[in-house]
N, C-alpha and C positions, 0 to 999 in steps of 0.2 A: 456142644449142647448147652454149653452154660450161657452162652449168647444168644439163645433162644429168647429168654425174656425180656430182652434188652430190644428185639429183631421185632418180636410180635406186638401191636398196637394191644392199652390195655385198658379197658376202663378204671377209670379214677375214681370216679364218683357216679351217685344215683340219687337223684331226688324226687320221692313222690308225690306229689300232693293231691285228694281226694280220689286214690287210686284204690278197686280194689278194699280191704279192709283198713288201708291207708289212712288216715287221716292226713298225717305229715309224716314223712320217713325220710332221713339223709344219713345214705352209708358211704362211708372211704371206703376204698378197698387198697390191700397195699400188694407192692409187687407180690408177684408168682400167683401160686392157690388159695385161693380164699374160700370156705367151706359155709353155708348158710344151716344153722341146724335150731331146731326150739322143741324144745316139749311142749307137747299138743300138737294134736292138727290141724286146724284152724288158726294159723297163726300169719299167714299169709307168704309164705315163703314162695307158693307158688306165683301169686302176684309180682313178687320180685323177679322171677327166671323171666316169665312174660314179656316184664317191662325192658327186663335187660334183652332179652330176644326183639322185640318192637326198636328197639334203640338201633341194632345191628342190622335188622331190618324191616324197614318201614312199611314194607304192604303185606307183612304175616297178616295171618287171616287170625292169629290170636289178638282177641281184643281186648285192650283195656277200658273198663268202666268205672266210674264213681259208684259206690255201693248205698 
């Protein structure tokens, strides 16, 4: 199991520009689990699964908009 991370494709990076509450956003991500958290709710965290979903795949019916 420790060769899991090594096996599975990962994303690296995200960058969004006028995405969402977006203006401009560029996240690394580093190996294994990466955990997205913020105080408040409105802070767009859902925008980021979105885009990383759209990325994975391209005709989700979730869409991304400029706000």
């Amino acid at each position: 199991m420790d060769n899991l991370i090594e096996i599975v494709p990962a994303i690296k990076r995200l960058e969004l520009r006028q995405v969402g509450c977006w203006e401009h956003l560029d996240l690394e991500f580093l190996p294994g689990l990466n955990i997205i958290t913020e105080e408040g709710a409105a802070v767009g965290k859902t925008t980021i699964f979105k885009a990383i979903l759209h990325s994975l795949i391209p005709t989700s019916p979730m869409e991304l908009r400029p706000t």
